[in-house]
N, C-alpha and C positions, 0 to 999 in steps of 0.2 A: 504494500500500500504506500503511493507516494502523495505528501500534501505542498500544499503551494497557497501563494499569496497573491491575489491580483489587485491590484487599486484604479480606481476608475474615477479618476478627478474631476470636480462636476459636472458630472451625470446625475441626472435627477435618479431616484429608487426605481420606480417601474422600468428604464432604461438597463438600470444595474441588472433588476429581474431578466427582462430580455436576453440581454449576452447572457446572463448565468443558464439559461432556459435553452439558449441557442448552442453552449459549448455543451451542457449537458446529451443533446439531443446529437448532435454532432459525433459525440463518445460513445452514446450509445450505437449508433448505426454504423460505427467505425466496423468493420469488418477485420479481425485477429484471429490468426490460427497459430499454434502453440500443440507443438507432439502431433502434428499431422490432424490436430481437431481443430472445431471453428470453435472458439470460445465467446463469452458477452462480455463485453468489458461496460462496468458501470461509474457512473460518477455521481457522490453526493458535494453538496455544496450548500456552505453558508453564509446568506450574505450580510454583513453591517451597515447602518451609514452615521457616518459621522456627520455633528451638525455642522451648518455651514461656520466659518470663522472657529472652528475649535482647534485651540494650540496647546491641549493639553499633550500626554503624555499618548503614545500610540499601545499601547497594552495594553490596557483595559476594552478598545478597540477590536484590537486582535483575537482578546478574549470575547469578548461577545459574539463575534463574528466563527469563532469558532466553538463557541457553545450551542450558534448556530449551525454550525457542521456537522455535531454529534446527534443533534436534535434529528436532522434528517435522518442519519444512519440509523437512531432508535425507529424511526418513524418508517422502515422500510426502505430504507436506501433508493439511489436512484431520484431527488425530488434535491428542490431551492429550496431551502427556510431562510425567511429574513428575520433576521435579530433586531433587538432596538441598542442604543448606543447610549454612553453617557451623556448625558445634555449639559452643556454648560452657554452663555450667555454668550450671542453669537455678534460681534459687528456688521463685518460686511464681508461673504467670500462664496464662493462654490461649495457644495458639499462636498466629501471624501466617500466613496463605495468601497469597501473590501469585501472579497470574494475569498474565503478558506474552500478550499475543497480535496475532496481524496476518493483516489479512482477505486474498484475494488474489481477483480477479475472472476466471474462465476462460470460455472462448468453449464455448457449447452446440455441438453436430457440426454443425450448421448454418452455423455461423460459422468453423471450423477447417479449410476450405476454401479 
């Protein structure tokens, strides 16, 4: 299982949803074979958003976003969860999206024998 970090700098939330919906989907229909089988390779993914102008610290960010991660993997894997973010009092800026996700490779009914 490999995880990663994407950031998608003001982009509104439903945009965020979008790409994470479209790599998702992308993943799924990727076509992988592995020992001569076709295998499904899945991806869950969790998204955050930071509020616009927040300079605090990116952790607590990270962690949201990736509590949003596991949320899906509880949740049936394969699927976006959006997380909510720390809020702190915003001037003026774009919001920040982070995308946690982690691929997971499952055996075709072929293989689950």
């Amino acid at each position: 299982m490999k995880e990663f970090i994407a950031v998608l700098e003001g982009a509104p939330v439903h945009d965020a949803q979008e790409v994470a919906e479209r790599i998702r989907m992308a993943v799924q229909e990727l076509p992988v074979e592995h020992g001569g089988q076709e295998i499904t390779v899945t991806i869950s993914i969790g998204l955050c958003e930071a509020p616009a102008g927040y300079v605090g610290p990116a952790a607590p960010i990270v962690e949201k976003a990736d509590e949003a991660l596991y949320e899906a993997k509880r949740g049936g894997r394969n699927q976006v969860v959006i997380a909510g973010a720390p809020r702190e009092p915003a001037e003026t800026a774009d919001p920040v999206h982070l995308i946690t996700s982690a691929t997971k490779k499952t055996a075709t009914a072929d293989l689950a024998s």
